[in-house]
N, C-alpha and C positions, 0 to 999 in steps of 0.2 A: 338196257336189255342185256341179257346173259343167258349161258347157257350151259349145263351142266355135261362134260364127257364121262359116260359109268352105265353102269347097268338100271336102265329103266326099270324094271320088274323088280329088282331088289330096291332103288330106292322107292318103288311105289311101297313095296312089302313094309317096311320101317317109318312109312309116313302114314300120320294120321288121318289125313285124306286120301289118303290110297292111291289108286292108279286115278282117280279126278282131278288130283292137283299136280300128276305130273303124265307128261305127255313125250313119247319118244318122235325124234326128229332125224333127220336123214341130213340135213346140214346145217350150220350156221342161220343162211339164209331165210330156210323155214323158222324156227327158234323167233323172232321178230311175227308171226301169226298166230304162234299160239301161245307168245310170254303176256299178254294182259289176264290169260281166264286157269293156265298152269303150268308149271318150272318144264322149261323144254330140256332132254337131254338128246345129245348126239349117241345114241343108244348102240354100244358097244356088250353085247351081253356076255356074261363070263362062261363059261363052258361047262363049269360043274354047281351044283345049288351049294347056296353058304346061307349061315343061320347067322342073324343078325346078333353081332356083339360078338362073335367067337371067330377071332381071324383064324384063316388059313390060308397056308403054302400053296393051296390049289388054286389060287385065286391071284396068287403072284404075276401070273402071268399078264393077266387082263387089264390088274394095276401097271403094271410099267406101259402096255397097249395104249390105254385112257393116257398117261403121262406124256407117252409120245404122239398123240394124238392131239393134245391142247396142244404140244409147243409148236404141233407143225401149222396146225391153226393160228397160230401167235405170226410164225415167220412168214406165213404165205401172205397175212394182211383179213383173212379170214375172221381174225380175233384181233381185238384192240391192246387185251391185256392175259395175265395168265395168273389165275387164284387159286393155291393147293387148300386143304384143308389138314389136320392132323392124320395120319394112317397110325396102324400098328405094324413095325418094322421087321418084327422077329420073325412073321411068317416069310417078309421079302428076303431075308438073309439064310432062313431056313431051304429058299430056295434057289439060292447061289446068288442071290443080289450082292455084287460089289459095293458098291457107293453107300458112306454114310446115312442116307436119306434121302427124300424122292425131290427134297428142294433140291439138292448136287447131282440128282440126277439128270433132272429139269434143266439144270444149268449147262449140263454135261453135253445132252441133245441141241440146244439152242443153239449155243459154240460148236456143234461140230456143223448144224444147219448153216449157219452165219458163216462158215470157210468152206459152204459148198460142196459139203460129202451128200452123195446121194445116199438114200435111205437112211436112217438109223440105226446107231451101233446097238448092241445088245448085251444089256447089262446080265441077265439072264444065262446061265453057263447051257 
């Protein structure tokens, strides 16, 4: 079982089965009720619409949100394991993202979780 951290609505948008094969979820926990009949996400929705396949800066934000929300997932015991997928980078760095990529970033959140820093730093100027 798994479960996807992102915008329910957009990936319902970009999937063939629309909003029937995927279904937002409120945690972890729930995800386990509705993974046999469709893809559970922990529904984090982004704040402005995006047109599928055309990144944008606007959208920066919600991406690192979801990143930091898997790994806290991952450190709490919540999550077993932590799977990124490819992004398009240029919108994150268009909007002050540091870090070469969302795996260093991920990695970045993890180590700072793992020594105990409350909340997450913010890659995000």
């Amino acid at each position: 079982m798994f479960l996807v951290v992102g915008d329910a609505q957009s990936l319902a948008a970009g999937s063939m089965g629309g909003a029937s094969v995927v279904r937002p979820v409120g945690s972890p926990a729930e995800a386990a009720d509705v993974f046999a009949d469709a893809l559970p996400v922990l529904d984090i929705p982004l704040s402005t619409p995006i047109v599928s396949g055309r990144p944008s800066p606007a959208a920066a934000g919600a991406v690192i949100r979801w990143i930091e929300t898997a790994v806290g997932l991952t450190l709490s015991g919540d999550a077993s394991a932590l799977v990124t997928g490819p992004i398009s980078k240029a919108p994150l760095y268009e909007a002050g993202f540091t870090f070469p990529g969302h795996t260093e970033r991920a990695s970045y959140s993890a180590a700072a979780g793992l020594r105990g820093r409350s909340g997450w730093l913010h890659a995000l100027r």
